[in-house]
Each structure stands twice: as structure tokens, then as C-alpha cells.
C-alpha positions as CSV (number, residue, x, y, z in Angstrom):
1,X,99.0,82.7,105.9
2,X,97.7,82.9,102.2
3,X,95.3,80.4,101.4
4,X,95.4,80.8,97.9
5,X,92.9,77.9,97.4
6,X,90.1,79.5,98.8
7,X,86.9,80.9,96.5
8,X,87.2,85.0,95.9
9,X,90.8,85.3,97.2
10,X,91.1,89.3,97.4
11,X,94.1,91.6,97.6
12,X,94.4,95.5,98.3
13,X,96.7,96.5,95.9
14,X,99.3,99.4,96.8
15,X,98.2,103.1,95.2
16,X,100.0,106.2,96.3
17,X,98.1,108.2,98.2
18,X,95.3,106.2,99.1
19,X,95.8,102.5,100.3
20,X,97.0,104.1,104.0
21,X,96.8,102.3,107.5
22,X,93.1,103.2,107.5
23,X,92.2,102.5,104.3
24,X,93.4,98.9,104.8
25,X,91.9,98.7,108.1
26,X,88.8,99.5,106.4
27,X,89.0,97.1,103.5
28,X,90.2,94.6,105.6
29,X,87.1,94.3,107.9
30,X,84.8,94.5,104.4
31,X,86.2,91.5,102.5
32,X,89.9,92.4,101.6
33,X,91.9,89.2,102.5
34,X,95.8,90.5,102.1
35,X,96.8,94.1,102.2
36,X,99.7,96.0,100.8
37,X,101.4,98.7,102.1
38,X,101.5,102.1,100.0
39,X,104.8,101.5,97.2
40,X,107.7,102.3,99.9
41,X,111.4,103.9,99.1
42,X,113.9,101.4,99.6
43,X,115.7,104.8,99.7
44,X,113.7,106.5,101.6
45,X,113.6,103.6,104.0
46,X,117.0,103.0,104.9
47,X,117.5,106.8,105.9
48,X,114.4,106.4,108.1
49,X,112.6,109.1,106.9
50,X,109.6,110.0,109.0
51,X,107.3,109.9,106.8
52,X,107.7,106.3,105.3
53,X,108.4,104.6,108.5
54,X,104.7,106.2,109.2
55,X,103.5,104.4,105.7
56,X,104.9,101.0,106.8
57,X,103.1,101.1,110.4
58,X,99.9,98.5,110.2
59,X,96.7,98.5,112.5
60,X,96.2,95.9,115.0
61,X,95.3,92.5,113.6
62,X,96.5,93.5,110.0
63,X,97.2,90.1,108.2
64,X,98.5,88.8,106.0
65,X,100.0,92.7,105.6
66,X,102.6,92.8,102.8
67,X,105.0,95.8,102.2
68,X,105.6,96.5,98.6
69,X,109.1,98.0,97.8
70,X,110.4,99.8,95.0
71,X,114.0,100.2,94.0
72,X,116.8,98.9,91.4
73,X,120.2,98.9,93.8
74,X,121.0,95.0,95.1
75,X,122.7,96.4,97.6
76,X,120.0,99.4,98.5
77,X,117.5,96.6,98.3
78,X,119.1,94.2,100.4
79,X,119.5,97.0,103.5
80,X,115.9,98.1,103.4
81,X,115.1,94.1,103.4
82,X,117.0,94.4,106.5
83,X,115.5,96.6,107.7
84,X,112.1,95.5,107.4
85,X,113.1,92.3,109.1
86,X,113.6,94.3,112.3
87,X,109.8,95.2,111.9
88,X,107.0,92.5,113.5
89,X,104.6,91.6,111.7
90,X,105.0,91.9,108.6
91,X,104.1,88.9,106.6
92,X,105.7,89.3,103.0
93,X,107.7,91.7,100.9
94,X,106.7,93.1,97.3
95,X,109.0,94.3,94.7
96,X,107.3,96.7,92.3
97,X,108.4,95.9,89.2
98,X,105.2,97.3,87.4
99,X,104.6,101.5,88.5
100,X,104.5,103.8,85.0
101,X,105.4,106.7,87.0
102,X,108.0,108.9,84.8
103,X,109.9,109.6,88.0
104,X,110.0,106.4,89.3
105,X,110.8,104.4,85.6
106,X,113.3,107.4,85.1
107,X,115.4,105.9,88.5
108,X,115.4,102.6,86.5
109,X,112.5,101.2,89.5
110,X,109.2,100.1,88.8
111,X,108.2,99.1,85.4
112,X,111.9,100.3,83.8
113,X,113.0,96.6,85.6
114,X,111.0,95.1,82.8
115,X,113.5,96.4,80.2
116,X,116.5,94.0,82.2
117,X,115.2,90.7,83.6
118,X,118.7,89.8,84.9
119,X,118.7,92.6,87.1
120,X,115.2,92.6,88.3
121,X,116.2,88.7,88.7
122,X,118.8,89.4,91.4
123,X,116.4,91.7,93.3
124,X,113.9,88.9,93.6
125,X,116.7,86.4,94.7
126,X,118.4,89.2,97.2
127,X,114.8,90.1,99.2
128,X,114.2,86.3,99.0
129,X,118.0,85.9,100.5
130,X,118.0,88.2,103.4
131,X,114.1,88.7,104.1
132,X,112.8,86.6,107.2
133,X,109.4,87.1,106.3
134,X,106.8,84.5,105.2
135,X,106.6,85.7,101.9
136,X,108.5,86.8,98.9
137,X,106.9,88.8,96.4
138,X,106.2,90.4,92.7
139,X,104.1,93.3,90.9
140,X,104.7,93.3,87.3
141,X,102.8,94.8,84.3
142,X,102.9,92.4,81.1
143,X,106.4,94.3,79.9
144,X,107.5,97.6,79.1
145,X,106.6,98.4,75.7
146,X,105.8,94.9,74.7
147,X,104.0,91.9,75.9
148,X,106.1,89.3,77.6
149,X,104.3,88.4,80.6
150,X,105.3,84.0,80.6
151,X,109.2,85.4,80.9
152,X,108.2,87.4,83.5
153,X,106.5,84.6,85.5
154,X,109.3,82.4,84.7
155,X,112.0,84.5,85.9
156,X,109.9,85.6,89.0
157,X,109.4,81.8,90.1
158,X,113.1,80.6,89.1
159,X,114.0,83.9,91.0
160,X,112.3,82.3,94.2
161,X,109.4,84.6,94.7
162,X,106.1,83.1,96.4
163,X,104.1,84.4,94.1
164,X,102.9,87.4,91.2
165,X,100.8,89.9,90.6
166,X,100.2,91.1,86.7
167,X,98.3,94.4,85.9
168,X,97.4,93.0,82.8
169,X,98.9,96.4,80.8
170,X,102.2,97.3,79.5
171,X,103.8,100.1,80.9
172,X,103.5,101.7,77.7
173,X,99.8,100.8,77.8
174,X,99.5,103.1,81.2
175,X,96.0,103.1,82.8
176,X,93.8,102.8,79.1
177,X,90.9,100.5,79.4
178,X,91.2,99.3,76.1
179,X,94.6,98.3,76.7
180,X,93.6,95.6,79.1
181,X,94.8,92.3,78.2
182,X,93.6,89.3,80.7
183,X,94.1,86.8,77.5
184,X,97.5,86.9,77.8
185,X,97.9,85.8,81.1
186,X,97.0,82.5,80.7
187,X,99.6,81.8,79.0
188,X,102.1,83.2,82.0
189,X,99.9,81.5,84.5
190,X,99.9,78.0,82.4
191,X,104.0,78.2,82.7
192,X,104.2,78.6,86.5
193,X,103.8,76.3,89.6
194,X,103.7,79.6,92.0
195,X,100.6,80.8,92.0
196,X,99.2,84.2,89.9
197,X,97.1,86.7,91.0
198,X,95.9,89.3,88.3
199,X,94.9,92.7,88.7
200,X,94.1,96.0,86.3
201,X,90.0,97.2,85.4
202,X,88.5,95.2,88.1
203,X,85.7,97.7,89.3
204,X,82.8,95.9,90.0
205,X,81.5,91.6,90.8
206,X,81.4,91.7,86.9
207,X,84.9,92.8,86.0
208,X,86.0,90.6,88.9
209,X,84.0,87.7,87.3
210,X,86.1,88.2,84.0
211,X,89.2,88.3,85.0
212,X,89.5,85.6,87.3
213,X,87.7,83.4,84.2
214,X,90.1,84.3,81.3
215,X,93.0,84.4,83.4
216,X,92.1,81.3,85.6
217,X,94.5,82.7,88.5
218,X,94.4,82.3,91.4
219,X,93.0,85.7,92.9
220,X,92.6,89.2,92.1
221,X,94.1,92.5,93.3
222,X,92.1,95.5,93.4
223,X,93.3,99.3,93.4
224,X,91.8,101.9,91.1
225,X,88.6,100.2,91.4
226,X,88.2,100.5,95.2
227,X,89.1,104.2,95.5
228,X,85.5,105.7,96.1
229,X,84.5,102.2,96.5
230,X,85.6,100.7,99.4
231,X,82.5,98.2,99.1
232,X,83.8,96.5,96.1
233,X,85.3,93.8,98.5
234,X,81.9,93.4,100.4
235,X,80.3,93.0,97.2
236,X,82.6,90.0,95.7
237,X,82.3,88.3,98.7
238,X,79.2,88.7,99.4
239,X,77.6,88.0,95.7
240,X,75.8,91.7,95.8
241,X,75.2,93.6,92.5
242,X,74.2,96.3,94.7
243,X,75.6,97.7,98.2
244,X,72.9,98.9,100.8
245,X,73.2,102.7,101.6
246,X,73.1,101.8,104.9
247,X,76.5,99.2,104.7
248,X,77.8,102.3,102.5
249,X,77.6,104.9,105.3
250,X,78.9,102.3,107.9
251,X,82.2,101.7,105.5
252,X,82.5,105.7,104.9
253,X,82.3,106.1,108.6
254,X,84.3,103.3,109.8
255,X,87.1,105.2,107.7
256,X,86.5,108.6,109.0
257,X,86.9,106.6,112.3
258,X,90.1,105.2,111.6
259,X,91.8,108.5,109.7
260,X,91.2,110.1,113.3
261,X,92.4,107.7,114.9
262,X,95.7,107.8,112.9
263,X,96.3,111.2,111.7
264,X,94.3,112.8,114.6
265,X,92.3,116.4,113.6
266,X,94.4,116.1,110.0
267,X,92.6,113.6,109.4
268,X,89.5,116.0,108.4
269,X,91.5,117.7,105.8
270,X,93.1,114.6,104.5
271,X,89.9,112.6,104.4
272,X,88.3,115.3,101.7
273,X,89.5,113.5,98.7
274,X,88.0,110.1,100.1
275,X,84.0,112.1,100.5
276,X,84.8,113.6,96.9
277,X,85.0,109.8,95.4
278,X,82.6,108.7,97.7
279,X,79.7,110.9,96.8
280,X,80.5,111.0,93.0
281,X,77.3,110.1,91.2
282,X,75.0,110.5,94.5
283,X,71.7,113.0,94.5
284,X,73.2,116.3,95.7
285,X,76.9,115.7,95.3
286,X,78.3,119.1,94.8
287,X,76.3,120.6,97.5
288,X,77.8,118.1,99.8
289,X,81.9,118.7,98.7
290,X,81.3,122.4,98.8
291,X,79.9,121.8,102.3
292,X,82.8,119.2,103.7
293,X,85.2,121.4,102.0
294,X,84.9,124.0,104.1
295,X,84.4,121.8,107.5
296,X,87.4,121.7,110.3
297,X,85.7,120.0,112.9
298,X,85.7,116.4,113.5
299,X,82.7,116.4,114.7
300,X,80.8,118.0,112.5
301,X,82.2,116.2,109.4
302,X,81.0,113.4,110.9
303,X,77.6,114.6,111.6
304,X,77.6,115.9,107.9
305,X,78.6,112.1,106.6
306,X,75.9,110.6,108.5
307,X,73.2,112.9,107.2
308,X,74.2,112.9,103.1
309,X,74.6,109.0,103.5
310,X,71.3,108.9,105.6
311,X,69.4,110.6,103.3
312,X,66.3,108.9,101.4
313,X,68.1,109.7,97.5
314,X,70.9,108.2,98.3
């Protein structure tokens, strides 16, 4: 259950690519309070492709865990809900009604539902039909090309969802920091009962500090902002302008750890893009991805972790 009363209330938001079993394992045992699964097919799903069945598996004691759907068929929507319901432990589904991507607006998913309320209406009210989970779900952006972020919230909560998640941008406004717009939201969040969590630029205690202050909601989702910094999550919580090295190389390994764990020896290769954001901005950087680059042993990218995040200019 979602206590969404409680001080620092922290979600993991979904990012391709990134916010994978282990990475929400991670967060999760650093301060993350609800995870989301990566954006999932409805699509792909029903087919049961390999590959997103694998991105809708969660790790033991994963909860609240939330799996965010993306699609614009009632009908393709309401089977994949199905689906899902087949599927234990799962406490809440998420219609993405917020990702810029060109190839995902151009399938009329993601942010394009912004441009037809009625339809992205019926969605909300189909998952929240069928679905037997707890919760009932929505990611939005503040509109597509224009600001309308109270009829979003409106329709969302007449729609029957639980509760909604801004990225205070437009789609238009894509991922430009001085497009952010947390103002805004209080207006939304003033004309709900359901409650509002906000997410977009949130990247350190400060940021987090901000948002939650303008938009007075009622927690925050993080996603850009913990890529390469896991930590962020341990740092809310615990109040910290700065993370000990040593709590940084525990995180970094406890995610090597659970890669192996679930993508076995790929995990070495796959696990390269995590050390490259991870080391950004340390003493001897480059030195260090040139090194884990060319690593193929589990073993011994371990050992290399522990000694660049052991060392004294770190």
C-alpha cells in the first residue's frame, strides 16, 4: 500500500533502458518507496514477446511495484490489462500518457493522448474496469503543445484513476530545463481530491525541496535524475547534501550484484553504461571507462569497481 501521507514519499519513475529489475531492486533498498516498471507494449504484451514479459518480472519483496503501460487501442488496452491480472504481485497499473518519443506520439501513445482527452478518458476507465490490481494509474506531461495540466487532473480523477504523475513539461517542451513549469501545477493539484505526485528536473535534495514546495503534492518521481545517481533517494531520505564514497561504492556494487544475478555474464556488457554515469565527474574517469570497457570477466569488473570507488580521490 501507498501511504501517500508520509514525509519524502519517493517514486522510481519508468525510463527506457535503465529502470530494469536491478535497478529498482537497487533503489528500492536506498530510499525509493514505489517502483515502476520500464514503459511496457500493450502490444508487445499481449503477443508475449520474450523480451517484455522479462521487463515486467520484479525481484523478491518488490512493493508497491507498478507496471506502466503505453498504448491508445481500448480494446488492445483492455487485453494486456488482462493480462497483467494473471501476473502476482503487481500492485498498480500506469498508463503513459506523457512519453515525447516521435515513434511512440507517432502511434497516437504517450503524450499524442494529450491531443484527445475523451479517448485517453476511456483508457483510464477500461484499465480501471478490468484491472484487479490495487491501483489505477496516470503519467502525463502538462499538455502537448500547450499548458493544460487542471483538465488533465480532472479527467484523470473523473476517469477513476488513483492517482497522477505530471512531468511538469509539455511534450513540445521535451527534456529543456528551462521549460520546467512546477507553478502550474498547483493549480491541477488544487482541483483534485486524488492525490498528485510531480516529477521532471529533480536531481538533487534541493531540486526535490522545490518541487514538492511550489507544487505542494504529494510526492515526487525521480528518473533522469537518478541515472548515474542511484543515491539520490538515500540522500532525500536521509537529509545528506553529500553521499559518502563509501555508501556510493556499496550502491554501485549492490547493482553489479543484482545485473548478475539477472542477466547472468551479460550483465558485464550491459552494466558499462551504468559505470560511465557513475564515474562521470570522479578523479580519473576516462582511465577507468577505457579500462571496464574492455573487461569480460565478472570478476574482475568487480574487483575494478571496488578499487576506482575505493580510492582516496574519489
Amino acid at each position: 500500500m501507498i501511504d501517500f501521507k508520509q514525509e519524502n514519499l519517493l517514486f522510481l519513475a519508468p525510463l527506457a533502458g535503465y529502470t530494469d529489475s536491478p535497478f529498482r531492486e537497487v533503489v528500492k533498498k536506498f530510499g525509493a518507496d514505489v517502483t515502476i516498471s520500464e514503459m511496457i507494449s500493450s502490444n508487445a504484451l499481449i503477443y508475449n514477446s520474450k523480451k517484455t514479459l522479462k521487463m515486467v518480472e520484479k525481484f523478491p519483496g518488490e512493493t508497491p511495484y507498478i507496471v506502466q503501460i503505453a498504448g491508445n487501442d481500448e480494446e488492445v488496452i483492455k487485453k494486456a490489462v488482462l493480462k497483467l491480472n494473471e501476473m502476482e504481485g503487481i500492485d498498480g497499473i500506469d498508463l503513459n500518457c506523457g512519453c515525447p518519443a516521435p515513434k511512440v506520439v507517432k502511434h497516437g501513445s504517450g503524450s499524442a493522448l494529450l491531443k484527445d482527452l475523451p479517448k485517453m478518458s476511456r483508457l483510464i476507465k477500461t484499465i480501471k474496469k478490468y484491472s484487479n490490481k490495487r491501483y489505477t494509474s496516470v503519467k502525463s506531461r502538462l499538455g502537448f503543445d500547450k499548458k493544460i495540466p487542471k483538465e488533465i487532473a480532472i479527467v484523470c480523477e473523473e476517469s477513476g484513476a488513483d492517482f497522477v504523475t505530471f512531468h511538469a513539461r509539455t511534450k513540445r517542451d521535451g527534456y529543456k530545463s528551462d521549460r520546467i513549469d512546477y507553478e502550474v501545477l498547483k493549480e491541477a493539484k488544487e482541483a483534485i481530491n486524488i492525490p498528485l505526485i510531480v516529477n521532471g528536473n529533480i536531481t538533487d535534495p534541493f531540486s526535490y525541496k522545490k518541487a514538492k514546495s511550489i507544487t505542494n503534492a504529494d510526492g515526487a518521481m525521480i528518473g533522469r535524475g537518478a541515472t548515474g545517481n542511484p543515491w539520490i533517494f538515500y540522500q532525500i531520505k536521509n537529509g545528506l547534501d553529500v553521499v559518502k564514497k563509501d555508501t556510493i561504492k556499496e550502491i554501485v556494487l549492490a547493482h553489479f550484484d543484482a545485473m548478475l544475478k539477472f542477466y547472468g555474464e551479460r550483465a558485464v556488457g550491459i552494466f558499462r553504461k551504468h559505470l560511465h554515469l557513475y564515474s562521470k565527474n570522479f578523479p580519473n574517469a576516462t582511465a577507468f571507462r577505457d579500462r571496464v570497457n574492455r573487461i569480460t570477466d565478472p570478476l574482475l569488473m568487480r574487483e575494478s569497481i571496488e578499487e576506482f570507488f575505493s580510492l582516496d580521490s574519489v
